[in-house]
Structures are given as structure tokens and as C-alpha cells.
Biopython code that builds the backbone (N, CA, C, O; Angstrom):
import numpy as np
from Bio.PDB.StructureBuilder import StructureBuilder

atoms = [
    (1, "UNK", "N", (0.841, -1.169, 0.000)),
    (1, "UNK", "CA", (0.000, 0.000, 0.000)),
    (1, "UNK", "C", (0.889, 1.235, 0.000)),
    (1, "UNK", "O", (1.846, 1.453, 0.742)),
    (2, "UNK", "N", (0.388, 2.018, -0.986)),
    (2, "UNK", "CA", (1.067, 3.891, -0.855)),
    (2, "UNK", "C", (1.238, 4.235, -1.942)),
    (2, "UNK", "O", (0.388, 4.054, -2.814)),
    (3, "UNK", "N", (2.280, 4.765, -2.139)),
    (3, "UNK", "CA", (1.987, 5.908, -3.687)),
    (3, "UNK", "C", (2.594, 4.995, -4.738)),
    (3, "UNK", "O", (3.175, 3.981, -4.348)),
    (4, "UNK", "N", (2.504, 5.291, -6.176)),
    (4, "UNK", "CA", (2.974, 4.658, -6.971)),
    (4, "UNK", "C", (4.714, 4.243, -6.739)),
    (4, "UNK", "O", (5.315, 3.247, -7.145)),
    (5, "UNK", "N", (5.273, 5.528, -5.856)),
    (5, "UNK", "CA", (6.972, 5.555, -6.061)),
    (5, "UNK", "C", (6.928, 4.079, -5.129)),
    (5, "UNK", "O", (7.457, 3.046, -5.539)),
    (6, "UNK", "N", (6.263, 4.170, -3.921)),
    (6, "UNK", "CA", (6.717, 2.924, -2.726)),
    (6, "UNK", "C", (6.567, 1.631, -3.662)),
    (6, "UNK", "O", (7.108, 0.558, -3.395)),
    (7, "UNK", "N", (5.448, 1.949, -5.245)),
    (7, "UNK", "CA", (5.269, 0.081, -5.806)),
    (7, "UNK", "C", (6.174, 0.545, -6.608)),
    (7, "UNK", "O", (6.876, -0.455, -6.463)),
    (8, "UNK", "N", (6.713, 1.110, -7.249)),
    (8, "UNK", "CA", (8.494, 1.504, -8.140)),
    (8, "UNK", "C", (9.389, 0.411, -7.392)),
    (8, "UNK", "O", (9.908, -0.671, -7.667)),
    (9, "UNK", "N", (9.295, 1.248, -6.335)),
    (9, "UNK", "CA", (10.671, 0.604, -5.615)),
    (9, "UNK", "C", (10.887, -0.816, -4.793)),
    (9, "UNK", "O", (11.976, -1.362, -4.617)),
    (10, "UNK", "N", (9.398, -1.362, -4.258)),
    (10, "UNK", "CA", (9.238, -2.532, -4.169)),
    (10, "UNK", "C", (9.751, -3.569, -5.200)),
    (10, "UNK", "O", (10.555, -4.494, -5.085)),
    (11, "UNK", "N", (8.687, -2.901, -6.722)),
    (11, "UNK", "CA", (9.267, -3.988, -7.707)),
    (11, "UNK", "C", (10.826, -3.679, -8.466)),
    (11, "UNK", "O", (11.094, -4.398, -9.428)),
    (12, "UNK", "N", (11.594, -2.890, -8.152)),
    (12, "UNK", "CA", (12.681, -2.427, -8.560)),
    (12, "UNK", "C", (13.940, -3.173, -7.596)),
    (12, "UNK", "O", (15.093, -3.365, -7.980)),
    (13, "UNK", "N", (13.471, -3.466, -6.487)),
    (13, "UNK", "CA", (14.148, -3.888, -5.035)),
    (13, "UNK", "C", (13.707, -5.398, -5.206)),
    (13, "UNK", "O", (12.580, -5.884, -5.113)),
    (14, "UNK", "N", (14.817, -5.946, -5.459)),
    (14, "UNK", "CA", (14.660, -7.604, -5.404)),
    (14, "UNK", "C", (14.237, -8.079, -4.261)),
    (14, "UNK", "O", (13.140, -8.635, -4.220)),
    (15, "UNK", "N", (15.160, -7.927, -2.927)),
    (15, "UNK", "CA", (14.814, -7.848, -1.982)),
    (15, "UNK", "C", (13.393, -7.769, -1.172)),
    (15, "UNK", "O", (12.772, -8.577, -0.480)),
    (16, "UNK", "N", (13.136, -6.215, -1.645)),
    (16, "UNK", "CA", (11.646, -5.755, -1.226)),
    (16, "UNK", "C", (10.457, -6.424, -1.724)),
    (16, "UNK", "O", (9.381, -6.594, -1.152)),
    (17, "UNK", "N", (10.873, -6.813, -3.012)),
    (17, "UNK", "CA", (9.928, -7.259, -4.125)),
    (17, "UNK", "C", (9.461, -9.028, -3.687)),
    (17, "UNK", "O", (8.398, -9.636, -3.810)),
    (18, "UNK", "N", (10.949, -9.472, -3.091)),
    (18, "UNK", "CA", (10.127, -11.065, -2.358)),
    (18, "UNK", "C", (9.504, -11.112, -1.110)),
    (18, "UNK", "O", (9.088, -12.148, -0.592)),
    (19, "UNK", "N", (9.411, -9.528, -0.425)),
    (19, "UNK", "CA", (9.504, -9.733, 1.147)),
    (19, "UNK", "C", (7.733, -9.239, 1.077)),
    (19, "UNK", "O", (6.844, -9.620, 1.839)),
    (20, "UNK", "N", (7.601, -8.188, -0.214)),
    (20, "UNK", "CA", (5.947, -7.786, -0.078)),
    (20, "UNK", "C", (5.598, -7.907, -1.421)),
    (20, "UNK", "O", (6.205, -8.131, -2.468)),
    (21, "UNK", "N", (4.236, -7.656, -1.030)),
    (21, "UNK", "CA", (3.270, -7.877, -2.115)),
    (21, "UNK", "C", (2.443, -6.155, -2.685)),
    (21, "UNK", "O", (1.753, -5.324, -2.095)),
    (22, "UNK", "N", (2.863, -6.244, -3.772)),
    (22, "UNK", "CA", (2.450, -4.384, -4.071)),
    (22, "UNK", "C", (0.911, -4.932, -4.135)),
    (22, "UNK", "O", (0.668, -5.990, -4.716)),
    (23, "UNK", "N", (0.037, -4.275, -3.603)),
    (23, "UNK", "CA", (-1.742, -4.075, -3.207)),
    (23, "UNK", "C", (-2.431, -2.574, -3.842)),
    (23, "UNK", "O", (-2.078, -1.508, -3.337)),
    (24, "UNK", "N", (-2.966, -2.589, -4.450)),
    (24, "UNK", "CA", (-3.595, -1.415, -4.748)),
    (24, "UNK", "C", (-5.173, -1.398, -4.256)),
    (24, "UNK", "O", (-6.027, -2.274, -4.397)),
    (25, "UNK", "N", (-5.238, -0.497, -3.823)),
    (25, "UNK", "CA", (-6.414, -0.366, -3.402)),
    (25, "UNK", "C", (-7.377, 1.055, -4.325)),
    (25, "UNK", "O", (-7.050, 2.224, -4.116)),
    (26, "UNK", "N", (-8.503, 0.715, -5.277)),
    (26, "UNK", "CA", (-8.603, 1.204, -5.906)),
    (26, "UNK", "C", (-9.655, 2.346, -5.482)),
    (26, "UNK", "O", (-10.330, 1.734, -4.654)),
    (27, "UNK", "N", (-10.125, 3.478, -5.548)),
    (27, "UNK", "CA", (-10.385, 4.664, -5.453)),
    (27, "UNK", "C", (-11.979, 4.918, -5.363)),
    (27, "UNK", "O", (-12.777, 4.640, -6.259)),
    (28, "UNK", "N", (-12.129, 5.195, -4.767)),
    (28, "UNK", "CA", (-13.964, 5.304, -4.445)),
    (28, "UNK", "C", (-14.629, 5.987, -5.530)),
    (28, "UNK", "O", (-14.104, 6.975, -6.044)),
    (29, "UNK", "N", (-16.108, 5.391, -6.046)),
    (29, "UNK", "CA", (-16.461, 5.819, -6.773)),
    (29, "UNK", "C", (-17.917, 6.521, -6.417)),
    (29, "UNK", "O", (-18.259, 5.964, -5.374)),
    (30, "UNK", "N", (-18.667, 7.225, -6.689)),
    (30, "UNK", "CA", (-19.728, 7.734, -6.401)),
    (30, "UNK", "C", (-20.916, 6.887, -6.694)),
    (30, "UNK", "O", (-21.489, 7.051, -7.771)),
    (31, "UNK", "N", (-21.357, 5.969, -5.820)),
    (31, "UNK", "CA", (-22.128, 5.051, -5.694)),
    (31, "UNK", "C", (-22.471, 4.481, -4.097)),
    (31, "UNK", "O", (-21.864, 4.875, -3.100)),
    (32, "UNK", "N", (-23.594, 3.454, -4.089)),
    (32, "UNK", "CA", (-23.638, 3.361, -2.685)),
    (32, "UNK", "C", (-22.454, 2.563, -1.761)),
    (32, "UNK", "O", (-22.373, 2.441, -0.539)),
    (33, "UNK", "N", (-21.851, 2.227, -2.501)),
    (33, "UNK", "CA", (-20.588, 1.561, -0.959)),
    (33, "UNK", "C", (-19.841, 2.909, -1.032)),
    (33, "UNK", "O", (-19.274, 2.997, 0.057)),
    (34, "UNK", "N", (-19.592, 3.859, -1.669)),
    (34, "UNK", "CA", (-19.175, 4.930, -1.156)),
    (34, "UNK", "C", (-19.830, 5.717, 0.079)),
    (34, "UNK", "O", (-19.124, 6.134, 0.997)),
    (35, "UNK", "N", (-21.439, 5.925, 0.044)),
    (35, "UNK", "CA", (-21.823, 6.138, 0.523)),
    (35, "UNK", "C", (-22.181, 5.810, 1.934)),
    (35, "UNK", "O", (-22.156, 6.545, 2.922)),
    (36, "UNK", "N", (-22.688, 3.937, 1.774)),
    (36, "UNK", "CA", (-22.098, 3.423, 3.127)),
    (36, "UNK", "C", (-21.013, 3.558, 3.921)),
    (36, "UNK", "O", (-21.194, 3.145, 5.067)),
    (37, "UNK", "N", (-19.506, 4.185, 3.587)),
    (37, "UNK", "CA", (-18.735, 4.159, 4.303)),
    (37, "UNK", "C", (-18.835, 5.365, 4.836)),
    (37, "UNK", "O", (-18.569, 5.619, 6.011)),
    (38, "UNK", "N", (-19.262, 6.246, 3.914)),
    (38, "UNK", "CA", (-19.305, 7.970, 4.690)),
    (38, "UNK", "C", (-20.396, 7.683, 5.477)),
    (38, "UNK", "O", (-20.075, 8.126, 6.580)),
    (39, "UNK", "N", (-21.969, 6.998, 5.605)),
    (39, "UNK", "CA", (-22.546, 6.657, 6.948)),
    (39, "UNK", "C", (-22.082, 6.134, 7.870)),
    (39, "UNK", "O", (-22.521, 6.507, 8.957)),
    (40, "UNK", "N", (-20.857, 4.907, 7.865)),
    (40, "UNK", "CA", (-20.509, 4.382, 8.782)),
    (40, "UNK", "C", (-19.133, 5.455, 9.110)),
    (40, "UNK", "O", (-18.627, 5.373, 10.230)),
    (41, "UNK", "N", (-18.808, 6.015, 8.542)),
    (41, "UNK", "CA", (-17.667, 6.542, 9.600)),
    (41, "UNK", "C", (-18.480, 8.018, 9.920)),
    (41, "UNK", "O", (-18.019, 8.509, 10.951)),
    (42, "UNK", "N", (-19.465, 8.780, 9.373)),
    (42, "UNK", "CA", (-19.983, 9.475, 10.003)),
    (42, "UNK", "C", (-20.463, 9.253, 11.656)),
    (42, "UNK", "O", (-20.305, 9.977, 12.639)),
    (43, "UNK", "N", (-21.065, 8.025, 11.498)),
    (43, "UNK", "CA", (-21.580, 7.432, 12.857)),
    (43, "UNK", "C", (-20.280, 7.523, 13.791)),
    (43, "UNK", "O", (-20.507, 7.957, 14.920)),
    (44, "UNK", "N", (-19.311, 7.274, 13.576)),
    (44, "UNK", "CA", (-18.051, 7.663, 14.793)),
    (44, "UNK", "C", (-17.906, 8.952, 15.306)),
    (44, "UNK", "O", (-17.555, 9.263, 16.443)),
    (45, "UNK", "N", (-18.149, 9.538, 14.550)),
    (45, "UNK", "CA", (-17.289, 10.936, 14.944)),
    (45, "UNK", "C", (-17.975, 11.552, 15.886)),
    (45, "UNK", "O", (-19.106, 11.130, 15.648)),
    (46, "UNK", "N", (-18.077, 12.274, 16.811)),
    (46, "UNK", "CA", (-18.338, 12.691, 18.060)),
    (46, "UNK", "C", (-18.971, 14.105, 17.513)),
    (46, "UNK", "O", (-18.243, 15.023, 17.134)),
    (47, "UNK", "N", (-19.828, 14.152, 17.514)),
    (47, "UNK", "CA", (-20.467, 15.417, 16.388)),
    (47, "UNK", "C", (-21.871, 15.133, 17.530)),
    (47, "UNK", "O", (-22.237, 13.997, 17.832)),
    (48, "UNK", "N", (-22.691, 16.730, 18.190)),
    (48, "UNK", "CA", (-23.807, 16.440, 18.825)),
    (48, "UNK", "C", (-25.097, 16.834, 18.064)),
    (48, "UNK", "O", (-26.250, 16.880, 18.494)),
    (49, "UNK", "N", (-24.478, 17.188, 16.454)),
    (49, "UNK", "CA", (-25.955, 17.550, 15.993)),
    (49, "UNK", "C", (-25.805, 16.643, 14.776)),
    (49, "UNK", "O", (-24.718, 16.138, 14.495)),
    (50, "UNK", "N", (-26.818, 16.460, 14.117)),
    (50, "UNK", "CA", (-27.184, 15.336, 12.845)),
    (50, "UNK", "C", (-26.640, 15.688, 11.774)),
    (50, "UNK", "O", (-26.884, 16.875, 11.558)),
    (51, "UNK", "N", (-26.006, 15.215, 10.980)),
    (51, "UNK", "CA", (-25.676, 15.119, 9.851)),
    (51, "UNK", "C", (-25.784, 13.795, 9.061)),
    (51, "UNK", "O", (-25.731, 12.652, 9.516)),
    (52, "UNK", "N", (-25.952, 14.209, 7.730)),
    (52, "UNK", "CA", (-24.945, 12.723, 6.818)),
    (52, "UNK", "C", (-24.239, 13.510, 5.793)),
    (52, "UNK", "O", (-24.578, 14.431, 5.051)),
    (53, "UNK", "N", (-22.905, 12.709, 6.030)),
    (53, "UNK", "CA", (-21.952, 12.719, 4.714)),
    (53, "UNK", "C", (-22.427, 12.261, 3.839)),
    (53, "UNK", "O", (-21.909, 12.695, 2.810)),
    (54, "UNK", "N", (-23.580, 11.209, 3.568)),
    (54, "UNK", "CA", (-23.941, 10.646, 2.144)),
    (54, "UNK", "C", (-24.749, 11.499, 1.628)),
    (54, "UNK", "O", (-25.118, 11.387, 0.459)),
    (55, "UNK", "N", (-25.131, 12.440, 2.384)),
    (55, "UNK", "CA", (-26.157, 13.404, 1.597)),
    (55, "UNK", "C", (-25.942, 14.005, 0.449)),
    (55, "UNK", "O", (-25.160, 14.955, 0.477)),
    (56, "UNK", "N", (-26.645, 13.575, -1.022)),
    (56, "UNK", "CA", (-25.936, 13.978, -2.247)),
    (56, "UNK", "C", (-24.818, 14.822, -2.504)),
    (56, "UNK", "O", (-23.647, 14.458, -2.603)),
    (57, "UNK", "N", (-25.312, 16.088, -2.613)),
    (57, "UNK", "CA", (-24.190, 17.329, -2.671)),
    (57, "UNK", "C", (-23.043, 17.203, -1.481)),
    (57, "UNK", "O", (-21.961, 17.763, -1.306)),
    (58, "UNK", "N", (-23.556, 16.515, -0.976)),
    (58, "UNK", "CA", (-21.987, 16.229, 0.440)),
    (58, "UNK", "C", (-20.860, 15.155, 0.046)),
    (58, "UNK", "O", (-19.652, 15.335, 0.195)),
    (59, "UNK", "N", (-21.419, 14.098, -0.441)),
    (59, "UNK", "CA", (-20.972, 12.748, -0.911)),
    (59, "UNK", "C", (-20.027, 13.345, -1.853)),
    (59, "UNK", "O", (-18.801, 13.245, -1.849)),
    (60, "UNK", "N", (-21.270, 14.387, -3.173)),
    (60, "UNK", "CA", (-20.286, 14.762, -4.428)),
    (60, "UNK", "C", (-19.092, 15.389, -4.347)),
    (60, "UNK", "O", (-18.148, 15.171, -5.107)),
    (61, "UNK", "N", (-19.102, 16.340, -3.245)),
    (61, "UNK", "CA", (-18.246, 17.129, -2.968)),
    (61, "UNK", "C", (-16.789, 16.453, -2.569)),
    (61, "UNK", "O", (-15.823, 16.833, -3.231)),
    (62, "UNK", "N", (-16.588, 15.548, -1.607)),
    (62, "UNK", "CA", (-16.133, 14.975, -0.983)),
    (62, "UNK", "C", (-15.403, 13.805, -1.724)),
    (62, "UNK", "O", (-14.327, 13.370, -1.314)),
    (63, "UNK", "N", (-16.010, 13.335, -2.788)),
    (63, "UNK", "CA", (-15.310, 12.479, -3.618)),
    (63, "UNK", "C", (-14.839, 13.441, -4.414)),
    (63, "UNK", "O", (-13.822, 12.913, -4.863)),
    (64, "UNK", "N", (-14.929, 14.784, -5.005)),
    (64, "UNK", "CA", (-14.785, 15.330, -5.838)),
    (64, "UNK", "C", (-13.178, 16.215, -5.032)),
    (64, "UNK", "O", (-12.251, 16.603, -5.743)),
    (65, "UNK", "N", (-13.182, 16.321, -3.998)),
    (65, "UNK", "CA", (-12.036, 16.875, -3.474)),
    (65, "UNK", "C", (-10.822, 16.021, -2.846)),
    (65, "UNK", "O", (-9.642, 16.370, -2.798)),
    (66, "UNK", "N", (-11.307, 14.989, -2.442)),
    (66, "UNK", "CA", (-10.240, 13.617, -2.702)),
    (66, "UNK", "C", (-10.129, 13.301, -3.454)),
    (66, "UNK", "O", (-8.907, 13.392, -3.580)),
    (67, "UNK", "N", (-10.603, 12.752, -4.579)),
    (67, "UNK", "CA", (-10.263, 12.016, -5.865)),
    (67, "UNK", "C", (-10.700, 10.766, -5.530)),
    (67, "UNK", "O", (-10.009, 9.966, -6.160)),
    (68, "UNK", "N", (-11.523, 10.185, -4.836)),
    (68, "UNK", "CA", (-11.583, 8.827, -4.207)),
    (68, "UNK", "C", (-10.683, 8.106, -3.230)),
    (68, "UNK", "O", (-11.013, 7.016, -2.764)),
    (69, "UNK", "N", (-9.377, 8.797, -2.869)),
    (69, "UNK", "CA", (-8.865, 8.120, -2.366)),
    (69, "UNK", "C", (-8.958, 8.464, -0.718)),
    (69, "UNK", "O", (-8.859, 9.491, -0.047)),
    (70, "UNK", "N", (-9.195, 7.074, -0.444)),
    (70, "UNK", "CA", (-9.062, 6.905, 1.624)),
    (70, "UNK", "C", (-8.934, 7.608, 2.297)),
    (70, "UNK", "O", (-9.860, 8.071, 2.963)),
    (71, "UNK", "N", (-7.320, 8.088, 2.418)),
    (71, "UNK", "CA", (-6.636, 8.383, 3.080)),
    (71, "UNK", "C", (-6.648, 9.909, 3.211)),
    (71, "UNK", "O", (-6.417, 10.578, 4.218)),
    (72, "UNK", "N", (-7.059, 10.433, 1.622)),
    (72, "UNK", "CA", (-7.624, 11.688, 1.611)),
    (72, "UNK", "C", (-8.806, 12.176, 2.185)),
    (72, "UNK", "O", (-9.077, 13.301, 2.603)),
    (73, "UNK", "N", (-9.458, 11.156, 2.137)),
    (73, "UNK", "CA", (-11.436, 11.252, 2.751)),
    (73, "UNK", "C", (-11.222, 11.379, 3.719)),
    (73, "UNK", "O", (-11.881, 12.282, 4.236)),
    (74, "UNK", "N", (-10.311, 10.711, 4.573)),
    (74, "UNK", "CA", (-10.017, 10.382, 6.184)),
    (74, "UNK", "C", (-9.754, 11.582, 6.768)),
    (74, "UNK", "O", (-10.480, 12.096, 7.620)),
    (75, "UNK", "N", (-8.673, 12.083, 6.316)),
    (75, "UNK", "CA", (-7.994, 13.448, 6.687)),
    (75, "UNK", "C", (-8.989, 14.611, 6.141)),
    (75, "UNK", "O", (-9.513, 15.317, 7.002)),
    (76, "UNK", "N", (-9.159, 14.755, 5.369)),
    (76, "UNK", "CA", (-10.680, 16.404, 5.431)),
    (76, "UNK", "C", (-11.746, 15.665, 5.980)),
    (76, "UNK", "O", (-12.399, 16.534, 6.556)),
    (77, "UNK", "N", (-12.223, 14.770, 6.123)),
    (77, "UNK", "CA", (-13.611, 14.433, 7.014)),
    (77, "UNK", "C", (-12.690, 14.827, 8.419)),
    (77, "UNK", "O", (-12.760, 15.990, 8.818)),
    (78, "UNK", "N", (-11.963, 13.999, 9.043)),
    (78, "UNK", "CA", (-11.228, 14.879, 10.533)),
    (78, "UNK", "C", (-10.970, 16.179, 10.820)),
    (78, "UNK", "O", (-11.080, 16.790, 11.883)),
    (79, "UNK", "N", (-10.544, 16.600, 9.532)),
    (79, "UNK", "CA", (-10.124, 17.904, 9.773)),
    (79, "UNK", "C", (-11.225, 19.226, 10.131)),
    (79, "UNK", "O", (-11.198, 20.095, 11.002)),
    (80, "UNK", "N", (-12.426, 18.841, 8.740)),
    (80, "UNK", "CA", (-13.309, 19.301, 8.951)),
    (80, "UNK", "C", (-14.473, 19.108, 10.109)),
    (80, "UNK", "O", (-15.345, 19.966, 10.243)),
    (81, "UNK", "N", (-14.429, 17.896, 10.956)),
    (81, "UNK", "CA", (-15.079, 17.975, 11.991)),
    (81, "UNK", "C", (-14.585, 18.490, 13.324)),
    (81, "UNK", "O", (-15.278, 18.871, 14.268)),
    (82, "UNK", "N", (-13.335, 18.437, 13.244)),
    (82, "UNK", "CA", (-12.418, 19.706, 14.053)),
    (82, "UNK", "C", (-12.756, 20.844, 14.430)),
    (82, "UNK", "O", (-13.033, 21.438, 15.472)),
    (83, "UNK", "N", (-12.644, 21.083, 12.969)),
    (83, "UNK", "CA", (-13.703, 22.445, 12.887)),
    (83, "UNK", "C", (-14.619, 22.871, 13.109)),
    (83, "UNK", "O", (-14.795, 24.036, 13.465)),
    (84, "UNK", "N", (-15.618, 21.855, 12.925)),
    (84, "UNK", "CA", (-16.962, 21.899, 13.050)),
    (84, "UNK", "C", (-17.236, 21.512, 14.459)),
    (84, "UNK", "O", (-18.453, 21.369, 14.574)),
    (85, "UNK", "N", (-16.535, 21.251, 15.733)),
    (85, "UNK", "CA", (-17.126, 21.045, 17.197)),
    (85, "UNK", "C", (-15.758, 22.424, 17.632)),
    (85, "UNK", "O", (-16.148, 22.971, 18.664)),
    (86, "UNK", "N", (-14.734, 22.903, 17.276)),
    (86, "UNK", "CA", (-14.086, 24.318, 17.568)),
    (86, "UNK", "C", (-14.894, 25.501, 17.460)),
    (86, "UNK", "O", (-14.615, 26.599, 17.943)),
    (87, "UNK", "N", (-16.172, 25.125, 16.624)),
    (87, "UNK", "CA", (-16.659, 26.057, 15.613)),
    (87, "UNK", "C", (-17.825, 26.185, 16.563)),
    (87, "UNK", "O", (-18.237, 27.337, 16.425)),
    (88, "UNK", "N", (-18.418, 25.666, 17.297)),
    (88, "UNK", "CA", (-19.678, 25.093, 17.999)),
    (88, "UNK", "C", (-20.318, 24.575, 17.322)),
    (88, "UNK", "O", (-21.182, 24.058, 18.030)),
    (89, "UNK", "N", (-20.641, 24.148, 15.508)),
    (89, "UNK", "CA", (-21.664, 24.272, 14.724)),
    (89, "UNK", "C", (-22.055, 22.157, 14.842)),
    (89, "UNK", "O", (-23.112, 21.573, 14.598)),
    (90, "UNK", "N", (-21.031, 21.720, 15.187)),
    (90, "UNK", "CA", (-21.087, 20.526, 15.715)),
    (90, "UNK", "C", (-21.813, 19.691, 14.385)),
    (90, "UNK", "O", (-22.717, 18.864, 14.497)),
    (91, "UNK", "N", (-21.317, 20.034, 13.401)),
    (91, "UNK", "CA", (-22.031, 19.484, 12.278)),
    (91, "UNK", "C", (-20.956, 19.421, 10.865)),
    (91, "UNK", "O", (-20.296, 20.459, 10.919)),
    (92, "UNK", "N", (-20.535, 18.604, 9.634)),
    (92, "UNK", "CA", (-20.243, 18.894, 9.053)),
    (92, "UNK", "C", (-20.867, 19.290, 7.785)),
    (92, "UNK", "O", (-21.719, 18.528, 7.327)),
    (93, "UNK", "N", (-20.492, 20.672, 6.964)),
    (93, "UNK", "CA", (-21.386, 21.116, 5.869)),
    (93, "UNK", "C", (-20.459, 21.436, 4.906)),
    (93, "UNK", "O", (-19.421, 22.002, 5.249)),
    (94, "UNK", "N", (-20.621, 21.225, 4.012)),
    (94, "UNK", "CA", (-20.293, 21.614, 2.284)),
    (94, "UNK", "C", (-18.597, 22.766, 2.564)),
    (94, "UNK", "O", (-17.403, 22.521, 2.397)),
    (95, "UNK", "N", (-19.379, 24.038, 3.055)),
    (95, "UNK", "CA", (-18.221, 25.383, 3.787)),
    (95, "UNK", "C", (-17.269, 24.602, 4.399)),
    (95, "UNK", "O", (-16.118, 24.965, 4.156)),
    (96, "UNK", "N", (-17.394, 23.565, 5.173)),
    (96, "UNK", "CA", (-16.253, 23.344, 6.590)),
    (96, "UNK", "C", (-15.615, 22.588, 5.133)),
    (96, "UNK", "O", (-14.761, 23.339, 4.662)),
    (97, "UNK", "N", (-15.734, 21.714, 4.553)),
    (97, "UNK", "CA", (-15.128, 20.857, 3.656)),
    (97, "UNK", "C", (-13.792, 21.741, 3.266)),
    (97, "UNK", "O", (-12.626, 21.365, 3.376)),
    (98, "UNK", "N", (-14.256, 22.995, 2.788)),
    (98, "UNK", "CA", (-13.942, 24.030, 1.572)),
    (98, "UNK", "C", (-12.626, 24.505, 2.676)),
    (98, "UNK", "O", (-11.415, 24.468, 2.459)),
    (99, "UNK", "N", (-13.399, 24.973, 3.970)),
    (99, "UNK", "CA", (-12.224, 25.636, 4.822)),
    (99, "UNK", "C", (-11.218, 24.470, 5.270)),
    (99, "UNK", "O", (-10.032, 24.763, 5.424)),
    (100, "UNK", "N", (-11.563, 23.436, 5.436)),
    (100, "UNK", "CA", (-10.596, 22.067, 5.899)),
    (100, "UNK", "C", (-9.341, 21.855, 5.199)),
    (100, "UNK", "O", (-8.274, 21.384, 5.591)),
    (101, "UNK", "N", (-9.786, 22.402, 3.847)),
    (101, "UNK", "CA", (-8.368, 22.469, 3.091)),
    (101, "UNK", "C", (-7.898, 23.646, 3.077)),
    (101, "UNK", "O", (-6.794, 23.547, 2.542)),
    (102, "UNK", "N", (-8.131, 24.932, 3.411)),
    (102, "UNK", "CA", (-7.290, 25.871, 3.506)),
    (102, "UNK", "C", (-6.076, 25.862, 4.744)),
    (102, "UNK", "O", (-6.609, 25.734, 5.846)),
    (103, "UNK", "N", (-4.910, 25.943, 4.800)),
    (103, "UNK", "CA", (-4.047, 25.931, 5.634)),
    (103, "UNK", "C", (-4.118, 26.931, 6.719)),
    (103, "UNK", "O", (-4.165, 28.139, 6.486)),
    (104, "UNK", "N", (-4.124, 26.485, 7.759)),
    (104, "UNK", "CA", (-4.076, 27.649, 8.809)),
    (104, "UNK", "C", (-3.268, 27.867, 9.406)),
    (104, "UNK", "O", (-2.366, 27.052, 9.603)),
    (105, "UNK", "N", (-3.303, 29.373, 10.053)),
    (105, "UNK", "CA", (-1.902, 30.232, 10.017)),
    (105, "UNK", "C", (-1.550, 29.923, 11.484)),
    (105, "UNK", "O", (-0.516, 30.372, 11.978)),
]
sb = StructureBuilder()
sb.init_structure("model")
sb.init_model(0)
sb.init_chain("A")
sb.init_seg("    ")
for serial, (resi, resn, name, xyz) in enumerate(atoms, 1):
    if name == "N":
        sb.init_residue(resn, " ", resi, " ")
    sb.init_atom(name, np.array(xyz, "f"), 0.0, 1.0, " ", f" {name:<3s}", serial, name[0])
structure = sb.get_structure()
């Protein structure tokens, strides 16, 4: 698992190349197991007012600013709920997404 360079160098590395197995894990698409996962990890997050991430325009957004990938979803869904219980608004919306990726000073 990781970026294309870590499967370069796995299969480039004799060594590396017998010790692992390069895995790709392929990229979320806008459909319902996308959606199930943004319900089920919505349900974790410690948030005291209602939301869903699968909610159309939320879902779109969200795949549309990761690219599908995990690790990206993972990190602006956290970031932005950060925000969103710092914020009092205890909710995540479309805006917090937008501000989650701006860097703060």
C-alpha cells in the first residue's frame, strides 16, 4: 500500500519485491458503498448535531475533493469535523469541507 513511487521501488528492489506484495487499493467511486462508508464513519465521529456525509451534494463534494482516495477522505472528514465542534456548529457542511483544506496560520 502507498503511492505509486513505494510500488516503483518494491518492484525495482529484489529484496523488497520477495519480502511484499504491491496491493492497490482502488479509489472510491460515487455510488452506494461509497456512501455506506461515509454513513458508517460518520456514525463515529463525536459530532452532537445530525448530519450525513452521504447526503448527495456532500458525498459529491467529498469524492470530488479527494479524488476517491481513503486516506484523503479520512484526513478532510477529521479535519473538517475539528472544525466543526471548535466552531460550535457541531455538524459537518459543504463550507467546513472548503475551509478544511485551507491551511491555517
Amino acid at each position: 500500500m502507498g503511492t505509486q513511487e513505494a510500488k516503483q521501488t518494491l518492484m525495482t528492489d529484489q529484496q523488497l519485491a520477495d519480502r511484499f506484495d504491491a496491493f492497490e487499493i482502488p479509489v472510491w467511486a460515487d455510488d452506494a458503498a461509497f456512501g455506506q462508508l461515509l454513513t458508517n464513519y460518520a456514525s463515529m465521529l463525536p459530532m452532537r448535531e445530525a448530519f450525513e456525509l452521504c447526503a448527495p451534494k456532500l458525498q459529491k463534494r467529498l469524492l470530488s475533493l479527494t479524488e476517491g482516495v481513503t486516506v484523503r477522505l479520512c484526513r478532510l472528514v477529521e479535519s473538517a469535523a475539528v472544525q466543526a465542534i471548535e466552531s460550535g456548529r457541531e455538524r459537518i457542511e459543504i463550507d467546513l469541507l472548503n475551509e478544511a483544506l485551507l491551511p491555517t496560520a
